[in-house]
C-alpha positions as semicolon CSV with decimal commas, in nm:
position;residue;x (nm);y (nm);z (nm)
1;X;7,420;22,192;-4,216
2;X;7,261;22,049;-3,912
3;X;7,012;21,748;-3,890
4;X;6,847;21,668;-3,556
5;X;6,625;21,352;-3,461
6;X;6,409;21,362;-3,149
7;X;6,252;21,079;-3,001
8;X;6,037;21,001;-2,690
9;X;6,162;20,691;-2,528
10;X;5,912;20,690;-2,313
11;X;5,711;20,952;-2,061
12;X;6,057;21,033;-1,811
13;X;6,307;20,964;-2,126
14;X;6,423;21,130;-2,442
15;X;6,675;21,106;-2,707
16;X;6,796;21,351;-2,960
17;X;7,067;21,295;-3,203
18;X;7,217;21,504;-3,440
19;X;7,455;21,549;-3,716
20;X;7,658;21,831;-3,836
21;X;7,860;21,957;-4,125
22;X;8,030;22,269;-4,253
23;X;8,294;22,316;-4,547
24;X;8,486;22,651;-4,594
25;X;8,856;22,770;-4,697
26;X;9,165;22,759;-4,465
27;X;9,406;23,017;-4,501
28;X;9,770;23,111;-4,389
29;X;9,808;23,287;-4,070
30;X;10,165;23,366;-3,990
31;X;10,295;23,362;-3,626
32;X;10,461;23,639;-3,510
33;X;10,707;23,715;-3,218
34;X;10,384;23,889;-2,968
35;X;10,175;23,604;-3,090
36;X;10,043;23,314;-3,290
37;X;9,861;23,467;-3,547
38;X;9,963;23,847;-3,740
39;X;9,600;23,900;-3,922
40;X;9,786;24,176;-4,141
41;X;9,977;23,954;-4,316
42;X;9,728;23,667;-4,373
43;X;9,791;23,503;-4,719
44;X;9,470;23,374;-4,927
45;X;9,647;23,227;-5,230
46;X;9,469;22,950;-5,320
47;X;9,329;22,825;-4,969
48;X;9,281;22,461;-4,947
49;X;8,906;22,319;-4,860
50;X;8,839;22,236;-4,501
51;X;8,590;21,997;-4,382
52;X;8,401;21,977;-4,066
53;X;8,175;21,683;-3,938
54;X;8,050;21,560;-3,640
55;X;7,790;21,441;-3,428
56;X;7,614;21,470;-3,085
57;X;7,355;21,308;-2,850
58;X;7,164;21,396;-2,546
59;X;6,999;21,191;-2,325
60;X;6,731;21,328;-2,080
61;X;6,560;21,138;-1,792
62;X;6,296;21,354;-1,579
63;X;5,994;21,223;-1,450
64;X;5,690;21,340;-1,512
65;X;5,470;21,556;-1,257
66;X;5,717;21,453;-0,992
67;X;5,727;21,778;-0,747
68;X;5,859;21,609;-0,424
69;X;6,172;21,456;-0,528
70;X;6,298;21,714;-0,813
71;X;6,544;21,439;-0,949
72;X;6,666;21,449;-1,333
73;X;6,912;21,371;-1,531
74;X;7,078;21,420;-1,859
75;X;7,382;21,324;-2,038
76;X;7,568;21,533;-2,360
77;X;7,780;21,384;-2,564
78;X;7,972;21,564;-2,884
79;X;8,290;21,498;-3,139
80;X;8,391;21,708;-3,454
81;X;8,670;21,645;-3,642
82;X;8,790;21,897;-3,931
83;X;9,016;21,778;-4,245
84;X;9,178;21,985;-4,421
85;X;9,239;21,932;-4,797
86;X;9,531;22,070;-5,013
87;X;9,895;21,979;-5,027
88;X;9,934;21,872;-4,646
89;X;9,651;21,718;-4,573
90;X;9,511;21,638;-4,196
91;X;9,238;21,488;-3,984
92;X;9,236;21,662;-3,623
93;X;8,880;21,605;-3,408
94;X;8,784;21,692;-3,025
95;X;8,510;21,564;-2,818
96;X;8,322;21,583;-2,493
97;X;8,085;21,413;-2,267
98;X;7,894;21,546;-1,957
99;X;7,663;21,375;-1,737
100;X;7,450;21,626;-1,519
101;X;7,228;21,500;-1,213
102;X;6,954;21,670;-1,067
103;X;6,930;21,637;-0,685
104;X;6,769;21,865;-0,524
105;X;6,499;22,122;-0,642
106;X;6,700;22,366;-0,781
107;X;7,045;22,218;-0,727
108;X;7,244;22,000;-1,030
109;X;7,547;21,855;-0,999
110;X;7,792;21,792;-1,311
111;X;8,096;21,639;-1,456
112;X;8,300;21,643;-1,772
113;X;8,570;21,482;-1,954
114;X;8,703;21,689;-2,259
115;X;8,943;21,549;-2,523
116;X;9,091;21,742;-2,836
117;X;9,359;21,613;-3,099
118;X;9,175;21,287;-3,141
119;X;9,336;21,214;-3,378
120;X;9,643;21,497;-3,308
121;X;9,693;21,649;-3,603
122;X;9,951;21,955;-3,638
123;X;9,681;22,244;-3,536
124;X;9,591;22,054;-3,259
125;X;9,805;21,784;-2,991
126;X;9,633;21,552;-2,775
127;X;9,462;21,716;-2,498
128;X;9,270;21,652;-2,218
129;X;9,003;21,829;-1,912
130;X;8,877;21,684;-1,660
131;X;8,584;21,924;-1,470
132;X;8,271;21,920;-1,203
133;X;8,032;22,192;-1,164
134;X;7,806;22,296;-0,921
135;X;7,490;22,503;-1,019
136;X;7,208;22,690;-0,863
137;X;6,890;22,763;-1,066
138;X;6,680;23,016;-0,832
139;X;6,449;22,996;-1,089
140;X;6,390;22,847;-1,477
141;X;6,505;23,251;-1,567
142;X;6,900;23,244;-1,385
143;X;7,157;23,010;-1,266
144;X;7,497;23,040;-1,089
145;X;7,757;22,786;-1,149
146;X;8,068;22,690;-1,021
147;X;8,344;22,536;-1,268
148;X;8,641;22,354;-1,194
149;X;8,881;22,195;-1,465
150;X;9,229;22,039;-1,438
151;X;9,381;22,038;-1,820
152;X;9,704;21,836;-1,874
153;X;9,797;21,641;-2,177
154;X;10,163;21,537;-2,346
155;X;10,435;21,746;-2,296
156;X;10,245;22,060;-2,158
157;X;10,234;22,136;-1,782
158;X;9,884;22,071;-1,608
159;X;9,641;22,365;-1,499
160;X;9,362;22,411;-1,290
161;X;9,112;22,641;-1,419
162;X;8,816;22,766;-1,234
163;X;8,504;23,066;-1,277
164;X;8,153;23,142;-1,146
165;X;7,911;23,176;-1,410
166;X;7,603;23,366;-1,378
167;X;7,344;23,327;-1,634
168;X;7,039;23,558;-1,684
169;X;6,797;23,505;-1,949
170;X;6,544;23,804;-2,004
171;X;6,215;23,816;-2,205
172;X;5,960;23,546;-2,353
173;X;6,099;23,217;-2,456
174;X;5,966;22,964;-2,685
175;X;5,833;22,606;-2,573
176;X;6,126;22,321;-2,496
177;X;6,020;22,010;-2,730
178;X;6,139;21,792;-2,419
């Protein structure tokens, strides 16, 4: 389930907030020596309940029927958490946040902080990413963005991760609300 509230803050601002929830079963998934998970062997006797909540918000500042200076911004926030029920029960959540400027016409320029196993729980230790991007919108149809993230977290060596995504979107689209 997924509510959503949208509200005008005023004629360069908006606001949405929303709210999410999902419930299902969790089931047994054996690790094997070539990996964490053997699928052939899964056991589903008597799976425990699993919850999932969370929340997000997204802020948006552009101003209106500005064509010279081509500034924005907007700022995405999200955390879930999942709890599982049953015999050993746990409460594991993640989160982000990204701020994303506008600077140029068809330049943005973007930065993230990622967190996961707040709270640690034993599917998932504490965890963090740090990342900036770098993307070019030739037009409101493509982008191209460049991606750099250094993970690190307790106990587990750091990495730098980094890709070029290109994004193509083909066909009519519907009407943005904001």
């Amino acid at each position: 389930a997924v509510l959503e509230q949208y509200w005008d803050l005023g004629e360069n601002t908006s606001l949405m907030l929303g709210l999410n929830f999902a419930t299902g079963r969790l089931y047994d998934c054996p690790s094997t020596p070539t990996g964490p998970c053997d699928t052939s062997v899964v056991v589903f006797s008597d799976p425990p309940r699993t919850l999932l909540q969370g929340g997000d918000l997204y802020f948006k500042w552009k101003p209106a029927n500005v064509a010279l200076t081509y500034a924005s911004f907007q700022w995405t926030t999200e955390f879930f958490t999942r709890r599982t029920m049953g015999s050993n029960p746990a409460t594991e959540g993640a989160g982000y946040t990204e701020p994303v400027l506008q600077f140029a016409r068809r330049w943005y320029l973007g930065g993230r902080f990622d967190v996961t196993g707040l709270p640690a729980g034993p599917f998932i230790p504490r965890r963090y990413g740090y990342a900036g991007s770098l993307t070019f919108a030739p037009s409101e149809f493509s982008r191209f963005r460049l991606y750099a993230q250094e993970l690190t977290g307790p106990g587990v060596p750091s990495s730098t991760v980094g890709f070029l995504q290109a994004e193509f979107s083909m066909g009519a689209h519907g009407a943005h609300p904001f």
